[in-house]
ZASELUM-514617 format. One record per residue (C-alpha): residue in one letter; residue number from 1; x, y, z. Coordinates in pm, whole numbers, padded with zeros to 5 digits. Layout:
! residues N
NUMAR;residuo;num;east;north;up
NUMAR;A;NUM;X;Y;Z
...
***
This chain:
! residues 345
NUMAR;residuo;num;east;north;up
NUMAR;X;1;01600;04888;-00544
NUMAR;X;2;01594;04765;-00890
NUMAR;X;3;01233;04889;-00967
NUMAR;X;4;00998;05053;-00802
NUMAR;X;5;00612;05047;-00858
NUMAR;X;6;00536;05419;-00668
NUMAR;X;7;00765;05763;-00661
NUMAR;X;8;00635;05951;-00415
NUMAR;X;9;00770;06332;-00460
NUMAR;X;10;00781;06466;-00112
NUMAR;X;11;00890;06359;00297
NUMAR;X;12;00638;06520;00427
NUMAR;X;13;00343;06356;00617
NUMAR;X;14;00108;06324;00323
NUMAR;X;15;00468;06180;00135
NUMAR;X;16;00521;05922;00368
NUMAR;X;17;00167;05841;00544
NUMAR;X;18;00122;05718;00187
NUMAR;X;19;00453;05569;00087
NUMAR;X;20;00355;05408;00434
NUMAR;X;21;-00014;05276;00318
NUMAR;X;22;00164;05181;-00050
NUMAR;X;23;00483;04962;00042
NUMAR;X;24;00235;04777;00385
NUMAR;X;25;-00010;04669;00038
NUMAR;X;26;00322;04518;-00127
NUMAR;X;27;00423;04815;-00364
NUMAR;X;28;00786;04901;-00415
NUMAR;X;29;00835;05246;-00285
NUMAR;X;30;01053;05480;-00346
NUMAR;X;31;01013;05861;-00157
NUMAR;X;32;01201;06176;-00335
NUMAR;X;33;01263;06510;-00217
NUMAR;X;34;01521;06732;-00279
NUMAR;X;35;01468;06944;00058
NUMAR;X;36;01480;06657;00292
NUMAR;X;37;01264;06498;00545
NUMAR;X;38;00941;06687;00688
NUMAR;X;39;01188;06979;00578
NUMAR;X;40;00802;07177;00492
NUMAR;X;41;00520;07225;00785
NUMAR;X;42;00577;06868;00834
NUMAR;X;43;00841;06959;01062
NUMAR;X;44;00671;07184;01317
NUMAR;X;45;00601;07129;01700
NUMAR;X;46;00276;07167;01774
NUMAR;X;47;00100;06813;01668
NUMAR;X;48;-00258;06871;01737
NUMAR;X;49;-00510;06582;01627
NUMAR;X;50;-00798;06800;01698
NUMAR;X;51;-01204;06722;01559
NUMAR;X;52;-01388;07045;01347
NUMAR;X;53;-01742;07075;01572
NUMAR;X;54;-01971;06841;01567
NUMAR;X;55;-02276;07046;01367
NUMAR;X;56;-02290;07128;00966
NUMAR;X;57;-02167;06789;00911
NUMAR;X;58;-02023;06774;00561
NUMAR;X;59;-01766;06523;00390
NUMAR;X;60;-01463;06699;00527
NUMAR;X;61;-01591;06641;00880
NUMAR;X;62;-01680;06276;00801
NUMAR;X;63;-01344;06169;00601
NUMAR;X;64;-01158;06365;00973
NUMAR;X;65;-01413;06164;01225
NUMAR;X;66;-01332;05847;01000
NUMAR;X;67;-00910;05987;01033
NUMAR;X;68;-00932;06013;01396
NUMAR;X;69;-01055;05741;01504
NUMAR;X;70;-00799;05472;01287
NUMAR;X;71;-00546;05701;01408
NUMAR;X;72;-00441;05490;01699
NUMAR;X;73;-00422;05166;01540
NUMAR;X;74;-00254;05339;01220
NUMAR;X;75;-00008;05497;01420
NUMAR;X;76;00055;05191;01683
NUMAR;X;77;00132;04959;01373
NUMAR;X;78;00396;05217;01234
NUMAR;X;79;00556;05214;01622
NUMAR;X;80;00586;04829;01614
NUMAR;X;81;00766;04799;01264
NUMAR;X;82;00965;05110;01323
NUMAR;X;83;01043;05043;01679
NUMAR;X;84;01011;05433;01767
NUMAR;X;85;00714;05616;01929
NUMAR;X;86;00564;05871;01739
NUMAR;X;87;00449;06080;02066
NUMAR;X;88;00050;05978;01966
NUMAR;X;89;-00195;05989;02263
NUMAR;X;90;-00568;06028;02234
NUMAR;X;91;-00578;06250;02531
NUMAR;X;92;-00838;06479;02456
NUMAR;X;93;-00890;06820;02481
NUMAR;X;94;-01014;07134;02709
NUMAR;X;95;-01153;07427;02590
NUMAR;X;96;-01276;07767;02801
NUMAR;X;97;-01606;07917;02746
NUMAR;X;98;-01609;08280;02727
NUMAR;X;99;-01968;08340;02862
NUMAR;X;100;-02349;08220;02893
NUMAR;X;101;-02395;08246;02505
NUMAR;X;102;-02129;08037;02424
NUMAR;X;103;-02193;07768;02727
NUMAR;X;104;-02571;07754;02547
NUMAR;X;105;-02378;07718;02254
NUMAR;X;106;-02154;07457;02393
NUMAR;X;107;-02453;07250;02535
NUMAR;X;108;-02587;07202;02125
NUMAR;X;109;-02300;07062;02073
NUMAR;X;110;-02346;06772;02319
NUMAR;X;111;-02606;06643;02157
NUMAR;X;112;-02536;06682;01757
NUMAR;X;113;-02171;06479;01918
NUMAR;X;114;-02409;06227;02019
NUMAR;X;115;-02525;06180;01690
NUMAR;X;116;-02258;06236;01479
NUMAR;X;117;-01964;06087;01625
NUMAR;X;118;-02200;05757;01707
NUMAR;X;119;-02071;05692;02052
NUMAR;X;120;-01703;05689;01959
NUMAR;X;121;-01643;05988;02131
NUMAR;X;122;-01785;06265;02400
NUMAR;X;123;-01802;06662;02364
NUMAR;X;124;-01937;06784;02702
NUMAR;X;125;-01956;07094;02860
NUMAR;X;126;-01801;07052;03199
NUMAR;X;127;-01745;07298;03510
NUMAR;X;128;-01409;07441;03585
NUMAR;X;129;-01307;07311;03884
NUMAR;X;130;-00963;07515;03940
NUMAR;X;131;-00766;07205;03860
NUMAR;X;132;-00394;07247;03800
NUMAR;X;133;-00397;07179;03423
NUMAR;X;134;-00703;07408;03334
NUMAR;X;135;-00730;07692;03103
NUMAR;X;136;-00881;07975;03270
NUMAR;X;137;-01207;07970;03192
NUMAR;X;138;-01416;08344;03212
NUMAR;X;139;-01786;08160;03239
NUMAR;X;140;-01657;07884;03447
NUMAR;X;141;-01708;07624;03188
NUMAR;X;142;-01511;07414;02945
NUMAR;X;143;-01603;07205;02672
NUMAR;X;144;-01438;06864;02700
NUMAR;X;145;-01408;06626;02416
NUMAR;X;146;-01195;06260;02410
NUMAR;X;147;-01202;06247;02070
NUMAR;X;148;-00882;06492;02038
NUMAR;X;149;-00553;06337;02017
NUMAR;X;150;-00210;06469;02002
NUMAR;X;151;00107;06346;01765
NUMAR;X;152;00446;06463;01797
NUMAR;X;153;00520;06580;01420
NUMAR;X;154;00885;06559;01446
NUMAR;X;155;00853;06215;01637
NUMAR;X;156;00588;06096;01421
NUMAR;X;157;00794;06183;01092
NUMAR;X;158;01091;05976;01249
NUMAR;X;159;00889;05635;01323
NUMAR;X;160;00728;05653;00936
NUMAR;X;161;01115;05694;00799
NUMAR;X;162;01200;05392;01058
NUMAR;X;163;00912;05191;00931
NUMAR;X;164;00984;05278;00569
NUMAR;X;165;01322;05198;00640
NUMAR;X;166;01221;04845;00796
NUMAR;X;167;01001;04780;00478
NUMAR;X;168;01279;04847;00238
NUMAR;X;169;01133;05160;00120
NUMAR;X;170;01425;05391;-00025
NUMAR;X;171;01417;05769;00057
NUMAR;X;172;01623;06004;-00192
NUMAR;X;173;01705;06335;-00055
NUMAR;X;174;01806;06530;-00356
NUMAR;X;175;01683;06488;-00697
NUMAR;X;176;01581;06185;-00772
NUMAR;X;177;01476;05946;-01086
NUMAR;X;178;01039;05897;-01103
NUMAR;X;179;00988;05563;-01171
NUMAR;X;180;00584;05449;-01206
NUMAR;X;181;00309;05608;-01055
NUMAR;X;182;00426;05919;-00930
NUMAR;X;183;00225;06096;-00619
NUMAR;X;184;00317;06460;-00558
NUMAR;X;185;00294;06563;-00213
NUMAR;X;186;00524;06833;-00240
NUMAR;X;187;00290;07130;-00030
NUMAR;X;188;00357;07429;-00133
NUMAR;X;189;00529;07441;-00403
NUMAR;X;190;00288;07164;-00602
NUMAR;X;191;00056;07419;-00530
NUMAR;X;192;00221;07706;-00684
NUMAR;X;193;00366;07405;-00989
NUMAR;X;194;-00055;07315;-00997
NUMAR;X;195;-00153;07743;-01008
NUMAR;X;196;00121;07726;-01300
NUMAR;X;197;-00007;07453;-01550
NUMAR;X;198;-00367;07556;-01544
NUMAR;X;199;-00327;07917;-01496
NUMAR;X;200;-00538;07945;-01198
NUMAR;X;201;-00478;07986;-00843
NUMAR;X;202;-00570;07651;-00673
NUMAR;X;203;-00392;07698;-00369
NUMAR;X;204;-00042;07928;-00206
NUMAR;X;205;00141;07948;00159
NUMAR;X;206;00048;08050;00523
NUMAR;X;207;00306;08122;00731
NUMAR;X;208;00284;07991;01090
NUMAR;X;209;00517;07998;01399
NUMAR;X;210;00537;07770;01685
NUMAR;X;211;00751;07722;01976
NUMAR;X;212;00786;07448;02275
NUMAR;X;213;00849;07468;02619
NUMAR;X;214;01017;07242;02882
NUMAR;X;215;00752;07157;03101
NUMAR;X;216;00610;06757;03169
NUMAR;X;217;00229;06766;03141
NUMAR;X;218;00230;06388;03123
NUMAR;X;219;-00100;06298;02976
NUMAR;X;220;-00298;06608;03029
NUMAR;X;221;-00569;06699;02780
NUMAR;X;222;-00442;06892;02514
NUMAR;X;223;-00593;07303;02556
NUMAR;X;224;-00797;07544;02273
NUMAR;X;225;-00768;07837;02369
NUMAR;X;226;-00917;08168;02128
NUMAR;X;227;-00766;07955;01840
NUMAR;X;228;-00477;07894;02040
NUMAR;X;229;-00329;07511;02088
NUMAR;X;230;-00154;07410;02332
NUMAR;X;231;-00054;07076;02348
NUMAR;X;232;00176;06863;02600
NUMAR;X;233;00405;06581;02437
NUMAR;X;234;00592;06288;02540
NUMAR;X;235;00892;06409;02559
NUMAR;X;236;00813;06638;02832
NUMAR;X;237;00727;06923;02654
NUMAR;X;238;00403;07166;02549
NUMAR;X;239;00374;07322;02215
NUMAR;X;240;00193;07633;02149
NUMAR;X;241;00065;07755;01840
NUMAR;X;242;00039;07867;01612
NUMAR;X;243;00020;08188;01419
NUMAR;X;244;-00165;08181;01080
NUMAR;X;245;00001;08466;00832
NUMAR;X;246;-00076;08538;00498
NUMAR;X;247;00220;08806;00427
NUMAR;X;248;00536;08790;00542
NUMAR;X;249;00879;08922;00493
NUMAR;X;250;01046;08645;00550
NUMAR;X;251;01010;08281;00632
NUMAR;X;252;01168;08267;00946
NUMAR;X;253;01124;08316;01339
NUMAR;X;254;00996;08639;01418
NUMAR;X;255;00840;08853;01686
NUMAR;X;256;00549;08721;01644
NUMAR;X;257;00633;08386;01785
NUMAR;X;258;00673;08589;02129
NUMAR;X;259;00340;08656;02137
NUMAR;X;260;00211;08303;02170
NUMAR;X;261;00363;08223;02455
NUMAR;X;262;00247;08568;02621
NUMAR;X;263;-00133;08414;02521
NUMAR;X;264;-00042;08084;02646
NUMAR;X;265;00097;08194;03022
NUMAR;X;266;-00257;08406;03020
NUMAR;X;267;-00477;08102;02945
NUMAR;X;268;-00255;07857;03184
NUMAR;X;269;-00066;08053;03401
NUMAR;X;270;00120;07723;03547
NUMAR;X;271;00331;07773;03251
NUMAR;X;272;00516;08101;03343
NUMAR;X;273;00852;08040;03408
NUMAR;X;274;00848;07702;03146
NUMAR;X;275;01186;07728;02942
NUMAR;X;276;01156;07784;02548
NUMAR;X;277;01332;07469;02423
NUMAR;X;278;01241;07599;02038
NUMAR;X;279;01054;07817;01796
NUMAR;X;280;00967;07705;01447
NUMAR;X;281;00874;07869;01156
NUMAR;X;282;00740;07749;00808
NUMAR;X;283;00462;07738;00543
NUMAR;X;284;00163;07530;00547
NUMAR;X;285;00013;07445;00212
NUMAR;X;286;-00360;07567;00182
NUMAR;X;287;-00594;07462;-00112
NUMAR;X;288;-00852;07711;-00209
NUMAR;X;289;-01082;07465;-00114
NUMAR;X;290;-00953;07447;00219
NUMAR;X;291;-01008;07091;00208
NUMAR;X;292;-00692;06858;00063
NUMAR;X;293;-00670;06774;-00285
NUMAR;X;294;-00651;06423;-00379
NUMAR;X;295;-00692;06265;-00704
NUMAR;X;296;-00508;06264;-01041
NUMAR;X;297;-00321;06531;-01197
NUMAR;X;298;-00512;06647;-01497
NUMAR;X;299;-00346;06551;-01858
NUMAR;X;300;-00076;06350;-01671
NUMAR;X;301;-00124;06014;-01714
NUMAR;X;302;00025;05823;-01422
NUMAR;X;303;00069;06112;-01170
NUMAR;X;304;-00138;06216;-00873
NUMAR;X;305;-00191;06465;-00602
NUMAR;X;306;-00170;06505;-00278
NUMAR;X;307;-00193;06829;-00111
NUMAR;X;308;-00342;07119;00085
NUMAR;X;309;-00300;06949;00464
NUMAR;X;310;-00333;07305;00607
NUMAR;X;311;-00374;07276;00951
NUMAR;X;312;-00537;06925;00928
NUMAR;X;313;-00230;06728;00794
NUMAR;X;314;-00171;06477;01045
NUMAR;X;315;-00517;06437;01152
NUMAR;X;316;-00588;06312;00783
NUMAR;X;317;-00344;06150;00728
NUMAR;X;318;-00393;05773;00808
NUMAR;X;319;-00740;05814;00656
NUMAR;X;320;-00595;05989;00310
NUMAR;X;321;-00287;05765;00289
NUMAR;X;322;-00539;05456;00253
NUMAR;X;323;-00735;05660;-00008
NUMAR;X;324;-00478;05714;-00191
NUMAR;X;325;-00357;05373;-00169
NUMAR;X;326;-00683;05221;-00296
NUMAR;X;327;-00694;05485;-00602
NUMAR;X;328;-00353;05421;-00736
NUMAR;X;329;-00299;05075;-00651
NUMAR;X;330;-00634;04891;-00700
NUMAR;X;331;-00835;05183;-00869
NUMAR;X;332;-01081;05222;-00639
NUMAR;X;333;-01149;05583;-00623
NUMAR;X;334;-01270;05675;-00207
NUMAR;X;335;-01229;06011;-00300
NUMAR;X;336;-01473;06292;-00116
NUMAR;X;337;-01617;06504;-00426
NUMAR;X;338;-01499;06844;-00231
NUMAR;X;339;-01111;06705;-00202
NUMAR;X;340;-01079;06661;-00636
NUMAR;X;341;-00793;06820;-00772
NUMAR;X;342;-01075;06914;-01037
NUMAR;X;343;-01316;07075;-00835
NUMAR;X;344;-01035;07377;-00780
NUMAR;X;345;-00950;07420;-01172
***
């Protein structure tokens, strides 16, 4: 590539959702990191696409509504130029109710959905009806919603390389030459290089572990279970997780990932027996804010940020990579006021 017009510094989903959104608008692309690809969070298991409840609506829960629903058009145009599926369904989601107080709870809900998601998707509060592929449920209720969707990260970070590939974007793994605008989506550590230059904590690591089992759900709704995901794949497999820690001794698979799938046998006891196929560890990338950061870096002319996907990363995604295609390409800033990079210094 003789020149390129965007160095994005990280392969992570934020990396290339928007190396995606920059080379499909005619840029020339080029994605560093010197860790690899989704080497971060990026390369977990679990993959859930899941909506924040519908009530104290605020710009985060817009900008995710907004996410969500382009997600399956996003996603399906990255599957036909990369030839590869990235494991996305819009398959919705179960979640028990504990007891009468939360059902009443629950049953708000319905109608602040109606409202705020604008037909484009249902929250409903549903009986149990001892179906196989139902979380125990202690009041006999669920909440159902079909705005939840599931991605397989690993499979989803595989069809955006293909697609880059396809549209002549170059990925360095290693260091790597910046060349024009350069967009830093490089998690935690641009967090901790962020913290550094201004002296001020604007964001650090939570740990979290994950692990999958070999058992074919098909397209069953995706559970949430006492902040608990479970979520069935593709590939015929269910990911579970995932822990949240904010000390650890070390980065790795622990005991701790033994423990979710203790929780996840108690809330669907079909899955006792299910093989472990893998555990993951890693660290997710968490603004203070707890909202992503988007928008230039401070006293760098020409660079940008991108960061802070805790949790939320590929449900933003499509939505942010456009953003942050329109700000650095054509200058039109979509930014939400509580995702600046400023608002955090």
């Amino acid at each position: 590539m003789a020149s390129v017009d965007v160095t994005v510094r990280g392969a992570g989903i934020f990396g290339l959702s928007i190396a995606w959104a920059c080379a499909r608008r005619g840029a020339r692309v080029r994605v560093v990191d010197p860790f690899g690809i989704g080497a971060g969070s990026s390369g977990g298991l679990v993959g859930a696409l899941s909506p924040h409840v519908p009530e104290a609506w605020n710009e985060k829960k817009a900008f995710q509504l907004e996410s969500l629903l382009m997600a399956a058009d996003w996603w399906g145009e990255v599957a036909r130029v990369s030839g590869r599926d990235p494991g996305y369904a819009r398959s919705g989601r179960l979640q028990p109710l504990e007891d009468d107080q939360a059902v009443e709870v629950a049953r708000r809900r319905e109608g602040t959905a109606r409202e705020l998601w604008q037909g484009h998707a249902v929250w409903e509060v549903v009986p149990a009806t001892g179906g196989e592929w139902e979380p125990v449920s202690p009041s006999g209720w669920l909440v159902r919603d079909t705005l939840s969707a599931r991605l397989s990260p690993r499979m989803g970070v595989a069809a955006l390389v293909a697609a880059l590939a396809a549209t002549g974007v170059e990925i360095v793994v290693g260091e790597g030459e910046e060349r024009g605008q350069v967009i830093h989506a490089t998690g935690v550590a641009g967090l901790e290089a962020l913290s550094a230059a201004f002296g001020k904590r604007v964001g650090g690591g939570v740990k979290g572990q994950a692990l999958s089992l070999r058992y074919d759900a098909g397209g069953m709704p995706q559970l949430f279970v006492d902040g608990l995901h479970v979520v069935p794949h593709s590939d015929g497999t269910v990911a579970v997780g995932s822990t949240s820690e904010n000390q650890w001794d070390h980065e790795g698979v622990d005991e701790k990932v033994e423990g979710l799938l203790a929780r996840a046998v108690a809330a669907m006891p079909l899955l006792a027996g299910a093989a472990v196929v893998d555990r993951w560890a890693g660290v997710r990338p968490r603004a203070v804010s707890r909202a992503p950061l988007l928008g230039a870096w401070p006293g760098r002319a020409g660079h940008w940020v991108a960061n802070g996907g805790f949790k939320i990363g590929f449900g933003m995604a499509p939505k942010l990579a456009e953003v942050m295609a329109d700000l650095v390409l054509e200058g039109r800033d979509g930014v939400p006021d509580g995702f600046r990079v400023e608002g955090v210094l």
